[in-house]
N, CA, C and O atoms as a GROMACS GRO file, in nm:
protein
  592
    1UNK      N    1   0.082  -0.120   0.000
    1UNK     CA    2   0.000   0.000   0.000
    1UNK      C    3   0.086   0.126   0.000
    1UNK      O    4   0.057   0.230  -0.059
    2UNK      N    5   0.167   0.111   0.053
    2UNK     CA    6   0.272   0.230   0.106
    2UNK      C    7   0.374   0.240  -0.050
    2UNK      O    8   0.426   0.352  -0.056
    3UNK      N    9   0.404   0.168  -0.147
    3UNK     CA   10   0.417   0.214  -0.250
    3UNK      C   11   0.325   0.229  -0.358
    3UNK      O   12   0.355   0.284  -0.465
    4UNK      N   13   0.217   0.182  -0.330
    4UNK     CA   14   0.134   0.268  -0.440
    4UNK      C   15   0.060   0.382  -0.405
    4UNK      O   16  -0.008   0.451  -0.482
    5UNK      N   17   0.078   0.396  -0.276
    5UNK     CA   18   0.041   0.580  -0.263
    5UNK      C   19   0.154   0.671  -0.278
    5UNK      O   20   0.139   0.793  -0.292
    6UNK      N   21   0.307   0.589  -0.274
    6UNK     CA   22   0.388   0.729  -0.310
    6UNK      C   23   0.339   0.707  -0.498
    6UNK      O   24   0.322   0.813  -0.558
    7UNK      N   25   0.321   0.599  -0.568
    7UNK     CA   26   0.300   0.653  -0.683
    7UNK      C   27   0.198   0.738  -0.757
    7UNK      O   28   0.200   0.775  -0.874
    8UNK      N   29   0.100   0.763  -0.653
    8UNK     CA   30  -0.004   0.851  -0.656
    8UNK      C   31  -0.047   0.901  -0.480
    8UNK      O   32  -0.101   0.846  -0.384
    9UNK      N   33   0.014   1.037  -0.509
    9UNK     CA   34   0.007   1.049  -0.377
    9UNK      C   35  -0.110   1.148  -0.298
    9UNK      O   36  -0.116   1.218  -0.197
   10UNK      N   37  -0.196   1.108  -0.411
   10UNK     CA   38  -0.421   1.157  -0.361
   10UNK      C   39  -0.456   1.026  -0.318
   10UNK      O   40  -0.552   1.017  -0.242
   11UNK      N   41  -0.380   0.898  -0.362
   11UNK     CA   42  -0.504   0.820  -0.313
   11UNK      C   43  -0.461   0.791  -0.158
   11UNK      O   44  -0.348   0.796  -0.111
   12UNK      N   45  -0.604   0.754  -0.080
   12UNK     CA   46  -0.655   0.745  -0.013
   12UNK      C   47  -0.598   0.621   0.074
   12UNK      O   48  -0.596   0.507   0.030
   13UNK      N   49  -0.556   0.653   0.189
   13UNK     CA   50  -0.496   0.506   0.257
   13UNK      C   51  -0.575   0.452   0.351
   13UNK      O   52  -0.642   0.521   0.428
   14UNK      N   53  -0.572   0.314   0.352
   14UNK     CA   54  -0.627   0.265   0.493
   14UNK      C   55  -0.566   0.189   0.578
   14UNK      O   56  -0.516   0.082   0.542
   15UNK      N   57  -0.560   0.239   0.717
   15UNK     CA   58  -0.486   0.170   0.836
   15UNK      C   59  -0.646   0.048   0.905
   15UNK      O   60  -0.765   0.076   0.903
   16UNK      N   61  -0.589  -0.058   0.947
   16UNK     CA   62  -0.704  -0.131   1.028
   16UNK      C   63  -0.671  -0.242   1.096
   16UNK      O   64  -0.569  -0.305   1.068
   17UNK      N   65  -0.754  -0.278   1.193
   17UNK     CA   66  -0.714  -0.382   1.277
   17UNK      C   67  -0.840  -0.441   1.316
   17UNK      O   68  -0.932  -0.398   1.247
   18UNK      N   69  -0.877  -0.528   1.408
   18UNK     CA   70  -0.985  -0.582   1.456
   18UNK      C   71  -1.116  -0.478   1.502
   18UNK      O   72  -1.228  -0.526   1.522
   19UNK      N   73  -1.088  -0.329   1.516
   19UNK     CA   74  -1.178  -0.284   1.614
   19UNK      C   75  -1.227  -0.143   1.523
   19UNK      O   76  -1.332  -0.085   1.547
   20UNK      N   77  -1.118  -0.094   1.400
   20UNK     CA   78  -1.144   0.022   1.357
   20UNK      C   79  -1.070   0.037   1.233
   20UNK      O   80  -0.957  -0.012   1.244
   21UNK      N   81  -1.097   0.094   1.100
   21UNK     CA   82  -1.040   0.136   0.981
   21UNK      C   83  -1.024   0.324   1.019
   21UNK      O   84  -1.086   0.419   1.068
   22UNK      N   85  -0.921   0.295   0.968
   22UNK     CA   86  -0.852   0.468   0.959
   22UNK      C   87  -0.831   0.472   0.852
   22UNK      O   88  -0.733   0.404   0.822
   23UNK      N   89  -0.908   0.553   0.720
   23UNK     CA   90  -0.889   0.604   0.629
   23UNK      C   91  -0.824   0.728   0.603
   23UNK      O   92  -0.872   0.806   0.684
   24UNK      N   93  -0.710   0.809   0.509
   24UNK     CA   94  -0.670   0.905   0.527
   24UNK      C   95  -0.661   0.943   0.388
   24UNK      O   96  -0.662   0.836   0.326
   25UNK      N   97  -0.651   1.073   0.276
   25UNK     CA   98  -0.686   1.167   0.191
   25UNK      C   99  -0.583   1.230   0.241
   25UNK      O  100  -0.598   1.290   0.347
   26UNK      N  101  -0.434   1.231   0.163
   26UNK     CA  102  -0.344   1.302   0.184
   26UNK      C  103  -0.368   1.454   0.091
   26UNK      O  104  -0.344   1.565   0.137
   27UNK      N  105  -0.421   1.427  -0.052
   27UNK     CA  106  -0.483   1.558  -0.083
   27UNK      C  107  -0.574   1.658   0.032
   27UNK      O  108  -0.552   1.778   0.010
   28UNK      N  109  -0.635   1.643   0.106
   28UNK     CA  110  -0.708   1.705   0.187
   28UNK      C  111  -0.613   1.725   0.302
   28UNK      O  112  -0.620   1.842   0.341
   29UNK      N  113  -0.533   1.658   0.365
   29UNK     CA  114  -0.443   1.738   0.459
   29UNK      C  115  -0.399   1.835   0.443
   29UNK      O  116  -0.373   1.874   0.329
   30UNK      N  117  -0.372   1.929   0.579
   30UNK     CA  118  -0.355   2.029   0.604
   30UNK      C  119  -0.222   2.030   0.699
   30UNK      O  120  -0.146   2.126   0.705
   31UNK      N  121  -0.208   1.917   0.768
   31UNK     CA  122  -0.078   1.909   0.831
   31UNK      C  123  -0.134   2.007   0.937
   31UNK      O  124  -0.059   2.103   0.953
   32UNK      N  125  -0.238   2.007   1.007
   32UNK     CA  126  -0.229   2.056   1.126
   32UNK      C  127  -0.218   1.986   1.241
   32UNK      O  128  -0.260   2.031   1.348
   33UNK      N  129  -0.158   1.863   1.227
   33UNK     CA  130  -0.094   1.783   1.335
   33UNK      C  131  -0.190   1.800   1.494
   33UNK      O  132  -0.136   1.816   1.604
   34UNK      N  133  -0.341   1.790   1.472
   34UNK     CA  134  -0.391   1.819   1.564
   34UNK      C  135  -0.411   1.644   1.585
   34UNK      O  136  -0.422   1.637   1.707
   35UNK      N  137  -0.422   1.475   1.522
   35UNK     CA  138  -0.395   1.371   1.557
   35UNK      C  139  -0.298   1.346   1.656
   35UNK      O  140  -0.302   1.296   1.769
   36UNK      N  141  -0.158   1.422   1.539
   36UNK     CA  142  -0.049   1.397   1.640
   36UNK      C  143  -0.042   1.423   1.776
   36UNK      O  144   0.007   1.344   1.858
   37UNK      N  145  -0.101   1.557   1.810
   37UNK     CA  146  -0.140   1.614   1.933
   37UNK      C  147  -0.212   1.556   2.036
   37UNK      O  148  -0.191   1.570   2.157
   38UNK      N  149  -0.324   1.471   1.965
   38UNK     CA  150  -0.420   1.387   2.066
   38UNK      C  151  -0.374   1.242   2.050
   38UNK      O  152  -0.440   1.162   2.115
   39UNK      N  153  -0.299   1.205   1.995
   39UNK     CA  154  -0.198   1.105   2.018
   39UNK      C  155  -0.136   1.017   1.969
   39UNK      O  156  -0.167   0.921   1.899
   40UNK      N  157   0.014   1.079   2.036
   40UNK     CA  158   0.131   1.054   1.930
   40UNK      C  159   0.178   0.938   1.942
   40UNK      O  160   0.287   0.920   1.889
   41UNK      N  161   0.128   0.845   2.000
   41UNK     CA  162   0.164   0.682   1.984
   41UNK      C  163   0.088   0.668   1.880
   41UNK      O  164   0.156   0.629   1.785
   42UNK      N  165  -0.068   0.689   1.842
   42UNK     CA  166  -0.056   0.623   1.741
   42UNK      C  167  -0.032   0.692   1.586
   42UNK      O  168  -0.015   0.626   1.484
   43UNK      N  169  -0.035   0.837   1.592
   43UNK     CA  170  -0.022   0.920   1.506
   43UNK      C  171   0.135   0.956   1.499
   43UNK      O  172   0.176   1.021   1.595
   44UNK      N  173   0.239   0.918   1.386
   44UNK     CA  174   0.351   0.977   1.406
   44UNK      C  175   0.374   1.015   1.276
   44UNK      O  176   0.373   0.921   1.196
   45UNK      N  177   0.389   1.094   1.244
   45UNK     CA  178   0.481   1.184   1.140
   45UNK      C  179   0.585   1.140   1.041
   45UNK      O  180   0.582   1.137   0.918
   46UNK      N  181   0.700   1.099   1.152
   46UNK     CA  182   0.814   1.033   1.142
   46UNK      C  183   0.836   0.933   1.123
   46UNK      O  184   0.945   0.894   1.081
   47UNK      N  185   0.722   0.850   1.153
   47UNK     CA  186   0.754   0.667   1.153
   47UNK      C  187   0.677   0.628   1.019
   47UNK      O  188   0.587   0.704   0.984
   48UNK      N  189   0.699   0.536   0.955
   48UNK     CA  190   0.614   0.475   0.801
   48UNK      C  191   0.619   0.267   0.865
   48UNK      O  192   0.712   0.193   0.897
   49UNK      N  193   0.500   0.251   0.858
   49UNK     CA  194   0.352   0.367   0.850
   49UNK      C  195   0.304   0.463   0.935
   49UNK      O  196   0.280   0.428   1.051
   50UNK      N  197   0.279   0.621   0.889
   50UNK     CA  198   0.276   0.705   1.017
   50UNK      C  199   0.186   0.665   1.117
   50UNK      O  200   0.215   0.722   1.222
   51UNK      N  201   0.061   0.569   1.133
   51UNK     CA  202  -0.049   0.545   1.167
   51UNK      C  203  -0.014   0.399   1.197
   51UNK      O  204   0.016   0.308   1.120
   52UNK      N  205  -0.034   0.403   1.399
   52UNK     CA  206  -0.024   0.234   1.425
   52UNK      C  207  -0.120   0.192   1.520
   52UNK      O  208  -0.114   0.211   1.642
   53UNK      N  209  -0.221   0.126   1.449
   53UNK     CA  210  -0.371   0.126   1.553
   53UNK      C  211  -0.333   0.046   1.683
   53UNK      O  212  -0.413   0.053   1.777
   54UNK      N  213  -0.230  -0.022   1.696
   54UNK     CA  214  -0.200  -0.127   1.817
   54UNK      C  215  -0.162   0.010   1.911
   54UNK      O  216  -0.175   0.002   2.034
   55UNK      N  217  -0.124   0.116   1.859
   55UNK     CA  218  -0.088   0.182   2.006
   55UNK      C  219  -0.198   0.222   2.060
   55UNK      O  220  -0.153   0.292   2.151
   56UNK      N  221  -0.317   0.228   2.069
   56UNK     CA  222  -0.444   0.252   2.123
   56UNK      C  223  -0.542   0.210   2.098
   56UNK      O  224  -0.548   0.145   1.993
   57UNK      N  225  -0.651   0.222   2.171
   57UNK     CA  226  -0.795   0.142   2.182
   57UNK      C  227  -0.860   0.189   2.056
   57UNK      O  228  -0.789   0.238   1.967
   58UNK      N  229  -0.979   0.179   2.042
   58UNK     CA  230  -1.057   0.218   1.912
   58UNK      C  231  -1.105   0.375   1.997
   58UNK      O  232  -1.065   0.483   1.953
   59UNK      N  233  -1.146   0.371   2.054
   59UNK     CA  234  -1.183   0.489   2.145
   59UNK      C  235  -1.105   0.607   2.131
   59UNK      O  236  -1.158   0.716   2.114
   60UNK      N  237  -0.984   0.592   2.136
   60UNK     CA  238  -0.886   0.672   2.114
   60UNK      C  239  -0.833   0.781   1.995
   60UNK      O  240  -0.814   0.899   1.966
   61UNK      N  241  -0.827   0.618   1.945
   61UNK     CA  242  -0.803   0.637   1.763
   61UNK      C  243  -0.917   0.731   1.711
   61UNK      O  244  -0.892   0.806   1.617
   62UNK      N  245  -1.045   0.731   1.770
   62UNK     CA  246  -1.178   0.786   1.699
   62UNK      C  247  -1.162   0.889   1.735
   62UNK      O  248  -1.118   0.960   1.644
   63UNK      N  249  -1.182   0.964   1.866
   63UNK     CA  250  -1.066   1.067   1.909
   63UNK      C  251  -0.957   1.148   1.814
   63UNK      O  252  -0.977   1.260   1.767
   64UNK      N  253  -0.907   1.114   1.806
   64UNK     CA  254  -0.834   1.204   1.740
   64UNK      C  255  -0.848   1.195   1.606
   64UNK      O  256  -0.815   1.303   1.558
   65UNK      N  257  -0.880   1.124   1.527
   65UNK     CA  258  -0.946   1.149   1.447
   65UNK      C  259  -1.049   1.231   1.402
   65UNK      O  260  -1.067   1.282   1.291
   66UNK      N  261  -1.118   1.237   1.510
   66UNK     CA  262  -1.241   1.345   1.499
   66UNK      C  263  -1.164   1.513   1.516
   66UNK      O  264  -1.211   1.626   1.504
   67UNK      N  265  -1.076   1.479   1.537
   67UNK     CA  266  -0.952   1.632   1.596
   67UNK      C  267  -0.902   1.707   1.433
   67UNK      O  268  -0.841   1.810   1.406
   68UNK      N  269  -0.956   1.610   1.359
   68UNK     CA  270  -0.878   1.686   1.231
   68UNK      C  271  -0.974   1.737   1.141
   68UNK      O  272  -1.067   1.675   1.091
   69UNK      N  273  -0.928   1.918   1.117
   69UNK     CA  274  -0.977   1.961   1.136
   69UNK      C  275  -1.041   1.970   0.952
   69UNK      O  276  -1.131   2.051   0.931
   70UNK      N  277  -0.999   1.899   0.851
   70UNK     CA  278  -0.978   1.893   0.703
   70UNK      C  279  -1.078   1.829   0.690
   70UNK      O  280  -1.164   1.898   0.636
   71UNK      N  281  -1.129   1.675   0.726
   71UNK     CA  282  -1.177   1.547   0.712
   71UNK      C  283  -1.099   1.449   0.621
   71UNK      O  284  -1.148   1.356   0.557
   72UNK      N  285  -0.964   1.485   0.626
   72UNK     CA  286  -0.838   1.399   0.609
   72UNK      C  287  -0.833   1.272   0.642
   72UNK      O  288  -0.770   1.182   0.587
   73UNK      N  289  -0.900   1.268   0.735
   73UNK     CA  290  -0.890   1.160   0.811
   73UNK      C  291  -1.046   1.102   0.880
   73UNK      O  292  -1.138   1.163   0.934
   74UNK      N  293  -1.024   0.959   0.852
   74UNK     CA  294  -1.185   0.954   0.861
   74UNK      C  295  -1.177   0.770   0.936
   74UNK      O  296  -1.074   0.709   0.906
   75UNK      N  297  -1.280   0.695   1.026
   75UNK     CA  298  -1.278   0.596   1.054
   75UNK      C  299  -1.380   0.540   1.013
   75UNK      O  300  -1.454   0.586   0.927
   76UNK      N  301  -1.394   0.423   1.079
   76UNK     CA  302  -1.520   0.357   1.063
   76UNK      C  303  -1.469   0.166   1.172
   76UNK      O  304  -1.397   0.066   1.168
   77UNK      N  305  -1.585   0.242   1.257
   77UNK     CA  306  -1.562   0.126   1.353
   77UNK      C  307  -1.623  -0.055   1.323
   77UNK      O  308  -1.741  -0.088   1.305
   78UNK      N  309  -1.525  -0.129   1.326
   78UNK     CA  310  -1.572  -0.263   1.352
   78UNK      C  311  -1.605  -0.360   1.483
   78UNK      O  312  -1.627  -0.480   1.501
   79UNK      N  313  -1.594  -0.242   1.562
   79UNK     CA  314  -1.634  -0.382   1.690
   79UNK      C  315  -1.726  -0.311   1.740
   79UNK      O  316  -1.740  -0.313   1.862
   80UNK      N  317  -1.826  -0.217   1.645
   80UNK     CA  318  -1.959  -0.181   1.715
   80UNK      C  319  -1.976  -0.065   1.805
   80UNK      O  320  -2.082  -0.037   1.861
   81UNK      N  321  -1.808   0.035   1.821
   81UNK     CA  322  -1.839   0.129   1.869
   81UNK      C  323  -1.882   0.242   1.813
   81UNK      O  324  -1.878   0.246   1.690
   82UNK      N  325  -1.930   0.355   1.883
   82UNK     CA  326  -1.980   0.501   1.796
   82UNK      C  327  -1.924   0.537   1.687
   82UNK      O  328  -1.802   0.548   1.685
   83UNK      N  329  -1.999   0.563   1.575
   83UNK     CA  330  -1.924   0.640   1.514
   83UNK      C  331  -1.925   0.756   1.420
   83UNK      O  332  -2.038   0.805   1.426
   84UNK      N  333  -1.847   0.825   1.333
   84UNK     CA  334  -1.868   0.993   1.356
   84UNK      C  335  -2.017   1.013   1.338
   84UNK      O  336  -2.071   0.937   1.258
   85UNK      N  337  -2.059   1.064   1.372
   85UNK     CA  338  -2.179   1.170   1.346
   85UNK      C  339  -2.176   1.346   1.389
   85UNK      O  340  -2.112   1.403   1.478
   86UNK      N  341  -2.269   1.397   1.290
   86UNK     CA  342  -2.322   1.523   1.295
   86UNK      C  343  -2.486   1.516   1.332
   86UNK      O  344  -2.576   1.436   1.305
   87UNK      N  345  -2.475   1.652   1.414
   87UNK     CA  346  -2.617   1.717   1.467
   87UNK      C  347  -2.693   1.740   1.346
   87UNK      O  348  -2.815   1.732   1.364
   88UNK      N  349  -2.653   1.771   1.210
   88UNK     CA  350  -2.680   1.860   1.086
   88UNK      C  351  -2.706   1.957   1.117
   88UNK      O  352  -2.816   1.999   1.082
   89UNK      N  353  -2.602   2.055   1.212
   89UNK     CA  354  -2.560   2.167   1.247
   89UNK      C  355  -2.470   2.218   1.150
   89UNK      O  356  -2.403   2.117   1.129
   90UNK      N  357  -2.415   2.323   1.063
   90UNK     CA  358  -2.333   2.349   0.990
   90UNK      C  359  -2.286   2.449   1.065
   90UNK      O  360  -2.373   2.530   1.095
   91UNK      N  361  -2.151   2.479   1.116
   91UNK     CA  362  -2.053   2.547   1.192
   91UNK      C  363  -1.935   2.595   1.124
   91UNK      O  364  -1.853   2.503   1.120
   92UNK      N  365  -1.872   2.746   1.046
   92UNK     CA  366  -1.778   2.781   0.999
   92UNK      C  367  -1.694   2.850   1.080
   92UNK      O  368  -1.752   2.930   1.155
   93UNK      N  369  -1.550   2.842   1.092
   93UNK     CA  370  -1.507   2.875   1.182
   93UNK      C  371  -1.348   2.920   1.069
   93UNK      O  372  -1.275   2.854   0.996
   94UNK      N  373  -1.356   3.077   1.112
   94UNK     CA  374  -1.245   3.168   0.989
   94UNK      C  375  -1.097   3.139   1.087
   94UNK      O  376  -1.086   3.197   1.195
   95UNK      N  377  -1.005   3.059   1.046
   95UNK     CA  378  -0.896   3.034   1.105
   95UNK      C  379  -0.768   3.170   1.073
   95UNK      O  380  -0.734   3.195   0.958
   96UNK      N  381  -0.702   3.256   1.209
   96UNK     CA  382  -0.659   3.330   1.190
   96UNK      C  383  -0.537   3.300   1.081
   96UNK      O  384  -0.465   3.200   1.085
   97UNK      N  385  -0.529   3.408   0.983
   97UNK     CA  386  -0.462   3.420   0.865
   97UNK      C  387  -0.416   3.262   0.764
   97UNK      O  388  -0.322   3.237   0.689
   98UNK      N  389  -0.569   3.162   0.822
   98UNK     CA  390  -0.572   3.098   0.713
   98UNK      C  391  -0.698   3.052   0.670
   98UNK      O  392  -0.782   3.131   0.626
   99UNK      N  393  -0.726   2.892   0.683
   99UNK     CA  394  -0.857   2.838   0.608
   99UNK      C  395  -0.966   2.844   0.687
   99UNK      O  396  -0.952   2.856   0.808
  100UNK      N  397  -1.109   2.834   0.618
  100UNK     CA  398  -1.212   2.867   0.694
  100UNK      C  399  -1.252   2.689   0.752
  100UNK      O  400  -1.278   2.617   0.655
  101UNK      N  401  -1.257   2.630   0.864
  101UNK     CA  402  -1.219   2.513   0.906
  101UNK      C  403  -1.427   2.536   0.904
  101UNK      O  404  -1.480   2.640   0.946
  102UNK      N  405  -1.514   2.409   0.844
  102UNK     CA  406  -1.599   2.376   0.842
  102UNK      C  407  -1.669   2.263   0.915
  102UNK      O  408  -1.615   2.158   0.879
  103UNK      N  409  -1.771   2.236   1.007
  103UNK     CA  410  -1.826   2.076   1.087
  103UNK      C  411  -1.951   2.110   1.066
  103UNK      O  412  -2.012   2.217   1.066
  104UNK      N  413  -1.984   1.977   1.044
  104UNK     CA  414  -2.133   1.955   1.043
  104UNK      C  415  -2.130   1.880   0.931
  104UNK      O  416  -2.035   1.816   0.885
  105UNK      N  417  -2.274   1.894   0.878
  105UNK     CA  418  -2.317   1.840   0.735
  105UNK      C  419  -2.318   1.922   0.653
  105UNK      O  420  -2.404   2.007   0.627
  106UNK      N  421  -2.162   1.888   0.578
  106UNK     CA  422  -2.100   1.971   0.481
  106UNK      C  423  -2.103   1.900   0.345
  106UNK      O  424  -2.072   1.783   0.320
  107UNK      N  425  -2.157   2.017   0.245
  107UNK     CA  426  -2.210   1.946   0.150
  107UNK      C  427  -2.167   2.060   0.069
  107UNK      O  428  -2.233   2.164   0.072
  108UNK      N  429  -2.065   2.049   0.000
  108UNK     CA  430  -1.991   2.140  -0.130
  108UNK      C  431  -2.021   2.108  -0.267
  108UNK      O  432  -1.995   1.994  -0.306
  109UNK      N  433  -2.075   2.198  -0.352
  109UNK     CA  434  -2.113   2.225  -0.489
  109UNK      C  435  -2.029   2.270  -0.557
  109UNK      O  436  -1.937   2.311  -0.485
  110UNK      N  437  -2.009   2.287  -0.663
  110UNK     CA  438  -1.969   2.407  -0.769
  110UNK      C  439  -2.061   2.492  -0.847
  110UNK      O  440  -2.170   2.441  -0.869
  111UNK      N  441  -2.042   2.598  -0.889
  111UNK     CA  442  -2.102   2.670  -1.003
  111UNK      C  443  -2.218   2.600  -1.055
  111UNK      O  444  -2.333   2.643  -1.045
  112UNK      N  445  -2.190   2.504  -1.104
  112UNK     CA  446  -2.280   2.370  -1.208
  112UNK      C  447  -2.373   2.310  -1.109
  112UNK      O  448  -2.472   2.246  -1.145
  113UNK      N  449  -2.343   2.333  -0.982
  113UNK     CA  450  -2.430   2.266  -0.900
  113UNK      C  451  -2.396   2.117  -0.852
  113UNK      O  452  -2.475   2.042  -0.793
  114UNK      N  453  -2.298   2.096  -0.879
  114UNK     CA  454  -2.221   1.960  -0.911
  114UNK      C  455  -2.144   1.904  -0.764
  114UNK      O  456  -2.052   1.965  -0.708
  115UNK      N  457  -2.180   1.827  -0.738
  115UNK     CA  458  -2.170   1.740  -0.581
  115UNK      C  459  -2.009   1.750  -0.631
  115UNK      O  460  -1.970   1.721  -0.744
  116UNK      N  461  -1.913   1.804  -0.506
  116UNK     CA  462  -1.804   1.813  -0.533
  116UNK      C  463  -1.751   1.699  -0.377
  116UNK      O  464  -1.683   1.597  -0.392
  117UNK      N  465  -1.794   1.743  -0.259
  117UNK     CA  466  -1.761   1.640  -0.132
  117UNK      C  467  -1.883   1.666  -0.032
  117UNK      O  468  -1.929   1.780  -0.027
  118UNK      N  469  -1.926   1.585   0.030
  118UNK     CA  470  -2.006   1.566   0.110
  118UNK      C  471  -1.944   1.476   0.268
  118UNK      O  472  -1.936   1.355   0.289
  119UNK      N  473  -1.911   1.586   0.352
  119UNK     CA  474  -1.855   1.517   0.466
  119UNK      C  475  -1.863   1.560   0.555
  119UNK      O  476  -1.931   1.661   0.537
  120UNK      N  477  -1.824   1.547   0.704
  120UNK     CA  478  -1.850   1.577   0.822
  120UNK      C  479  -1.767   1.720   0.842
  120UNK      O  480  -1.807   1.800   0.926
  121UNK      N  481  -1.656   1.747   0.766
  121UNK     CA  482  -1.527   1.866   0.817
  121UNK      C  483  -1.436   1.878   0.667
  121UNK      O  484  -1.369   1.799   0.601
  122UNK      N  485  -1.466   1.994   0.658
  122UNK     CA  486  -1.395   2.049   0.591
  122UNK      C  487  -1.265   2.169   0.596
  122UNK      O  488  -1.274   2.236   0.699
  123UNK      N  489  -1.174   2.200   0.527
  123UNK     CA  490  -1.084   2.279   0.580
  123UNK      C  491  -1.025   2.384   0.376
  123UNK      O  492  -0.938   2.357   0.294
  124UNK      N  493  -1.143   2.506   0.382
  124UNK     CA  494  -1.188   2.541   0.282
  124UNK      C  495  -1.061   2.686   0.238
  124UNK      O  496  -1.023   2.760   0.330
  125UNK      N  497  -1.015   2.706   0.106
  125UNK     CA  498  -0.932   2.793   0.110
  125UNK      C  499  -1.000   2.952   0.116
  125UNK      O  500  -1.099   2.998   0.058
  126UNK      N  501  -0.916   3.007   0.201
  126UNK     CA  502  -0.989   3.144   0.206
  126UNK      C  503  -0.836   3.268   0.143
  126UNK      O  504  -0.838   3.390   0.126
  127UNK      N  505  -0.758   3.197   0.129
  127UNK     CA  506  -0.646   3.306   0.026
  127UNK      C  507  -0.647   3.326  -0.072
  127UNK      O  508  -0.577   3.417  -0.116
  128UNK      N  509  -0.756   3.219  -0.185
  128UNK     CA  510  -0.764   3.212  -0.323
  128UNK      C  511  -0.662   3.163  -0.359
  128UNK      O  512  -0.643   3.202  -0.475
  129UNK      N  513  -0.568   3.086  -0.320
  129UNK     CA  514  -0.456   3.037  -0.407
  129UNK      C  515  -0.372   2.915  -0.390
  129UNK      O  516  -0.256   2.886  -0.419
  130UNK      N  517  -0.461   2.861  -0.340
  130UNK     CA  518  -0.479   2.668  -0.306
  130UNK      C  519  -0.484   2.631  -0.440
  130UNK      O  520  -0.532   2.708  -0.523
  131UNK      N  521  -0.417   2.470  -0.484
  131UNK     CA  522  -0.441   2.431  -0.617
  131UNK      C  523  -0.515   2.318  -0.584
  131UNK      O  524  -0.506   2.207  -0.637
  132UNK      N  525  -0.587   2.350  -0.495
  132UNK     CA  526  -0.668   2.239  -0.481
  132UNK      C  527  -0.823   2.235  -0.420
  132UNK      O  528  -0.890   2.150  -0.361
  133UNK      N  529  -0.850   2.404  -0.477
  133UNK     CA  530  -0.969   2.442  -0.463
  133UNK      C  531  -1.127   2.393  -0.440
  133UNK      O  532  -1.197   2.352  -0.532
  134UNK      N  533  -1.151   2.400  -0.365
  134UNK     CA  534  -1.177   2.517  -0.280
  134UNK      C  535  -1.113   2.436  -0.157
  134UNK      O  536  -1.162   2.460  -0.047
  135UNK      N  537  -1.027   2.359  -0.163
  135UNK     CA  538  -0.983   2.296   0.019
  135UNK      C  539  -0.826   2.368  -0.021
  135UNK      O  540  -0.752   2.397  -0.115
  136UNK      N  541  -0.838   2.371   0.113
  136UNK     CA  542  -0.690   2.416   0.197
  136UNK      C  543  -0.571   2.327   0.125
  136UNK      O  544  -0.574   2.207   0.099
  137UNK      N  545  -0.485   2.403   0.103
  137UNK     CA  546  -0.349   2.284   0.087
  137UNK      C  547  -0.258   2.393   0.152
  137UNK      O  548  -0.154   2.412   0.089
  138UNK      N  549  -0.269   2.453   0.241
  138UNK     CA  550  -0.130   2.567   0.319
  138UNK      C  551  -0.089   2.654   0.230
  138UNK      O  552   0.030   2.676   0.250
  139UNK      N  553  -0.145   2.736   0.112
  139UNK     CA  554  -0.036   2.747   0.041
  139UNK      C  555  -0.033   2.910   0.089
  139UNK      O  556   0.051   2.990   0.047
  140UNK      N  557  -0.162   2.950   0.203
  140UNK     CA  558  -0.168   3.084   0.285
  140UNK      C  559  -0.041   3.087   0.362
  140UNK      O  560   0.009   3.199   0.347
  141UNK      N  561   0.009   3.037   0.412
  141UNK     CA  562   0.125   2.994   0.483
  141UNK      C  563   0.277   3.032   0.390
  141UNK      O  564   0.378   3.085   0.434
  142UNK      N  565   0.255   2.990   0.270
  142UNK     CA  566   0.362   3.009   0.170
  142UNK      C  567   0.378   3.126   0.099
  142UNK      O  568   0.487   3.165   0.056
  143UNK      N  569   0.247   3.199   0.081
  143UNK     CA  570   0.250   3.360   0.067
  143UNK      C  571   0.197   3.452   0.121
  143UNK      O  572   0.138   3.546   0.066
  144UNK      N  573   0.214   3.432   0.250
  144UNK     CA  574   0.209   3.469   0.350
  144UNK      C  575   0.059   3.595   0.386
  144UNK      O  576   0.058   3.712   0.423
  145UNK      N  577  -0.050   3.497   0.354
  145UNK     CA  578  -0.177   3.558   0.359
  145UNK      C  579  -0.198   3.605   0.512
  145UNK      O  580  -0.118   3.562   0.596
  146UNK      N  581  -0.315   3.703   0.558
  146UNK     CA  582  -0.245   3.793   0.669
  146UNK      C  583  -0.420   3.837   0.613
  146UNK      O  584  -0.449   3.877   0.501
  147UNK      N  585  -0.514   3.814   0.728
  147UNK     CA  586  -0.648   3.889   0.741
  147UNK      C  587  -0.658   3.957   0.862
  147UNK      O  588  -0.751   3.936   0.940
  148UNK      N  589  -0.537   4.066   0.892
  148UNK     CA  590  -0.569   4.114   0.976
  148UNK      C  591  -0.545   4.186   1.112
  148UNK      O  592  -0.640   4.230   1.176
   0.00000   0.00000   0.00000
């Protein structure tokens, strides 16, 4: 798996074990290391595979998962515990001098009207100059966008 996502490096990976699948959308990361933060046994950066479900419960793993703030990262439980949901509350939240970080039941169109993603969290560009429009790819960070 780990070489056919460096040969395409949008598709979509999955980590899993007896209790939980961790799906991840490296196009949609944002690298805000807010996993790593809620925990770095099983979220590491540095280690390949960065993602090791034996270091924690399913509980955990869902946890921080739910911490990211893109929808990069996504589970789906097998031993029957909770899993993600929305209120179908839609909540935008303008991240200082970068992306507008989105929760709820997020449901993105284009122009055409055209189902573009439908997901729990989004992490939307607000500098105009993401190439990966309309989601975040940092690139506010790289020319140094500033609201303020």
């Amino acid at each position: 798996m780990e070489e056919e996502a460096r040969k395409q490096p949008n598709v979509a990976k999955e980590y899993r074990n007896d209790e939980i699948i961790v799906y991840w959308e490296p196009s949609l990361c944002i690298h805000s290391a807010n996993c790593l933060a809620m925990n770095p046994r099983v979220f590491d950066s540095m280690r390949r595979p960065w993602i090791d479900l034996s270091e924690a419960d399913a509980d955990e793993v869902a946890d921080a998962v739910m911490a990211c703030p893109s929808g990069a990262l996504h589970f789906k439980r097998l031993d029957g515990g909770a899993e993600e949901e929305t209120n179908g509350t839609t909540r935008l939240y303008a991240r200082r001098d970068g992306p507008i970080w989105v929760r709820g039941a997020v449901r993105i169109v284009d122009h055409e009207g055209t189902l573009i993603r439908e997901d729990t969290r989004a992490a939307l560009c607000r500098c105009g100059q993401s190439a990966n429009k309309p989601f975040c790819d940092n690139t506010h960070r790289k020319i140094g966008f500033r609201t303020g």
